[in-house]
C-alpha positions as CSV (number, residue, x, y, z in Angstrom):
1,X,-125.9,238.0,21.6
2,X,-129.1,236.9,19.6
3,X,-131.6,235.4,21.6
4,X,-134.0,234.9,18.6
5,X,-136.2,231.7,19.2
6,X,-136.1,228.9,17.0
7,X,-138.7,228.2,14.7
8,X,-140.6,224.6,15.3
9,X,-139.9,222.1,13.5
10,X,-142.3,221.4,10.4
11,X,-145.5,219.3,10.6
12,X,-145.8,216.2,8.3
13,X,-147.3,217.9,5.5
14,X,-149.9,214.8,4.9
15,X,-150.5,214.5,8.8
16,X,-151.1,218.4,9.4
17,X,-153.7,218.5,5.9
18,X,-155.7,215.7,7.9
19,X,-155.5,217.6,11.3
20,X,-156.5,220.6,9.6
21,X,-159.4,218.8,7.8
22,X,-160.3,217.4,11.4
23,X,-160.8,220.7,13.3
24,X,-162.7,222.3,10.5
25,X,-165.1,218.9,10.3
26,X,-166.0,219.1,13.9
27,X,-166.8,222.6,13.9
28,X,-168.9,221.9,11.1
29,X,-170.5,218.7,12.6
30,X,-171.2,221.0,16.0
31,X,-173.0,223.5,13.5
32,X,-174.8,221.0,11.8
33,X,-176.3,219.9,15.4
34,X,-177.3,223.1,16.0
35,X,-179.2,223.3,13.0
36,X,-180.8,219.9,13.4
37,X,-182.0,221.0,17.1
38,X,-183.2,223.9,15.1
39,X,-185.6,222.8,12.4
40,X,-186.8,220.4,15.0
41,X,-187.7,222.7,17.0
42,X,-188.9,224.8,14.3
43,X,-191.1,221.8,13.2
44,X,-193.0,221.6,16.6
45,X,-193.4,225.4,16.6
46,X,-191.6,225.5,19.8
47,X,-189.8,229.1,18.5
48,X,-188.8,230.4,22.5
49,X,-185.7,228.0,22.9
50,X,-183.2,228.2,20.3
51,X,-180.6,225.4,19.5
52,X,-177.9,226.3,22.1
53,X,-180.4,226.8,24.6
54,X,-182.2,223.8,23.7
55,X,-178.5,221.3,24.0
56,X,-178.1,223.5,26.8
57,X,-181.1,222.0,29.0
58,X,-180.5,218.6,27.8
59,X,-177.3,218.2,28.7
60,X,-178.1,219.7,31.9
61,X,-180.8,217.2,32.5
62,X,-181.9,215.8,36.2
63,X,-178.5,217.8,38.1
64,X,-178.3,221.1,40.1
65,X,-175.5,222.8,38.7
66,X,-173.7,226.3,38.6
67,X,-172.9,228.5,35.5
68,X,-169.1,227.8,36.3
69,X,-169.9,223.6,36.5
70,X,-171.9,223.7,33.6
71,X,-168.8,224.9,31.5
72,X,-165.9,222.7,33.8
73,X,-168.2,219.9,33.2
74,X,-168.3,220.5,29.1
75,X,-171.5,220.8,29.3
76,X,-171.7,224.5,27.9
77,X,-169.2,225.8,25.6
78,X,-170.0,229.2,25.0
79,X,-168.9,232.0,26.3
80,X,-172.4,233.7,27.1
81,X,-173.8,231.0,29.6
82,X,-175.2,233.7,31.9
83,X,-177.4,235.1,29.0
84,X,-178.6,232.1,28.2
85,X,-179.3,230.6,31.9
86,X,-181.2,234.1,32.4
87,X,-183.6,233.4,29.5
88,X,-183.8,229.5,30.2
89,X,-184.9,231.2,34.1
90,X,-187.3,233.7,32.6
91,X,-189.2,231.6,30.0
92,X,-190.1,229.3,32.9
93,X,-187.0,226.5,31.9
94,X,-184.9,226.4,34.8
95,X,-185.4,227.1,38.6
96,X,-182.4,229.3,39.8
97,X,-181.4,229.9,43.8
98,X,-178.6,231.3,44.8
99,X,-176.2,228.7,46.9
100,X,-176.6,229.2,50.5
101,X,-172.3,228.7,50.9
102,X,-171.3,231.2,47.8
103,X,-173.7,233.9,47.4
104,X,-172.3,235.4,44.5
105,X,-173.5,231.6,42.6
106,X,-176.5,230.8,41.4
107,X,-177.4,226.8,40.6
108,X,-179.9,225.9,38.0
109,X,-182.0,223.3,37.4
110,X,-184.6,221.8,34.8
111,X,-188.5,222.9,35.5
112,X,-191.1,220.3,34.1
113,X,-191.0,223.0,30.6
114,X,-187.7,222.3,31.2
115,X,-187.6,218.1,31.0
116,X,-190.0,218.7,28.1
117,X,-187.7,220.4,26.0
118,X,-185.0,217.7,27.1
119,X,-187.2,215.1,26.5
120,X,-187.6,216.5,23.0
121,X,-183.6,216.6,22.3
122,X,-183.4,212.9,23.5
123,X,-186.2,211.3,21.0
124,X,-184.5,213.5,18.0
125,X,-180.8,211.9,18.9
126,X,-182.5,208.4,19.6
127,X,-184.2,208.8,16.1
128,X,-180.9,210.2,14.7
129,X,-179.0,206.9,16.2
130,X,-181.6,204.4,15.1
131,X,-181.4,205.9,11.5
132,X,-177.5,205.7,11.5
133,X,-177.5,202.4,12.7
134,X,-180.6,201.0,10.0
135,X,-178.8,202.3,7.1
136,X,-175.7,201.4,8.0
137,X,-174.2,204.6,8.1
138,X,-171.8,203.6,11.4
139,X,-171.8,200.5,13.6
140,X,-170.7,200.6,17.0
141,X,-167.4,199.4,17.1
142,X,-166.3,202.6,14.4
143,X,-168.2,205.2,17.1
144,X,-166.1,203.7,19.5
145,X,-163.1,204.4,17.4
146,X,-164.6,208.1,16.7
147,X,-164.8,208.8,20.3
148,X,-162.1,207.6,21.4
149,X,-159.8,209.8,19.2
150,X,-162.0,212.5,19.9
151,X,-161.2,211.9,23.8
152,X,-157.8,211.8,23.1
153,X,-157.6,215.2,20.9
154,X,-159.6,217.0,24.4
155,X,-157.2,215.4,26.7
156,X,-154.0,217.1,24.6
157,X,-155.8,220.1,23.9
158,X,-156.6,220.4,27.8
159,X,-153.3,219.8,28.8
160,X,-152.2,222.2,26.5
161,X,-154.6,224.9,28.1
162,X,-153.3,223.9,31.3
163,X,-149.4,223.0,30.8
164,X,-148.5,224.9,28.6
165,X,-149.7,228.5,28.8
């Protein structure tokens, strides 16, 4: 008896090409971000927060949250959040206590250094949006398009995580 599994079925050539040429555009557009949080930061000569750390705080923003929250709530993607929270806590960026419920978690939020750095992230994306929108480089109808297939490429790859494995 052969219980060899069938192979799937294959793509549409043209439609797999552009999926192919999606996934590798936004990891290059997350890359570029980095690098733009970067050489603004290097360009204030703020050189104790790198880029990820940087994104990290401003997403974070005015809420209390826990390692595990920060990455459920996409607002942290990488896999060495607790590295990272640690120097945020040491450099004087985020407050840390440990919750009075779970004391094996720890919830973080932004000192005043802390809002500043934010603060700094949100005037470089305002400037980035205000310079997309004056040349003309996207209107708001086609990031509305952008985002919403974006959303719709998490909600299948989520499902997939969740479903399927």
């Amino acid at each position: 008896m052969n219980m060899t599994t069938p192979l799937p079925a294959e793509p549409d050539r043209a439609f797999m090409a552009g999926y192919l040429d999606t996934l590798a555009l936004v990891e290059r557009l997350h890359r570029l971000l980095l690098d733009l949080i970067k050489d603004e930061f290097e360009r204030l000569g703020v050189l104790e927060v790198n880029a990820v750390q940087a994104l990290l705080l401003f997403n974070i923003g005015d809420n209390e949250v826990t390692a595990g929250e920060l990455k459920s709530r996409g607002y942290y993607q990488g896999s060495n959040v607790s590295y990272n929270l640690k120097k945020l806590v040491e450099a004087g960026y985020m407050h840390h206590q440990r919750c009075q419920i779970d004391r094996r978690s720890v919830r973080v939020r932004l000192t005043p250094k802390g809002q500043e750095i934010r603060r700094t992230v949100a005037a470089l994306f305002a400037r980035h949006a205000d310079g997309l929108r004056a040349k003309g480089v996207l209107e708001a109808a086609a990031l509305d398009d952008i985002t919403t297939a974006l959303r719709r490429m998490e909600r299948f790859w989520s499902d997939q995580i969740r479903y399927i494995y």
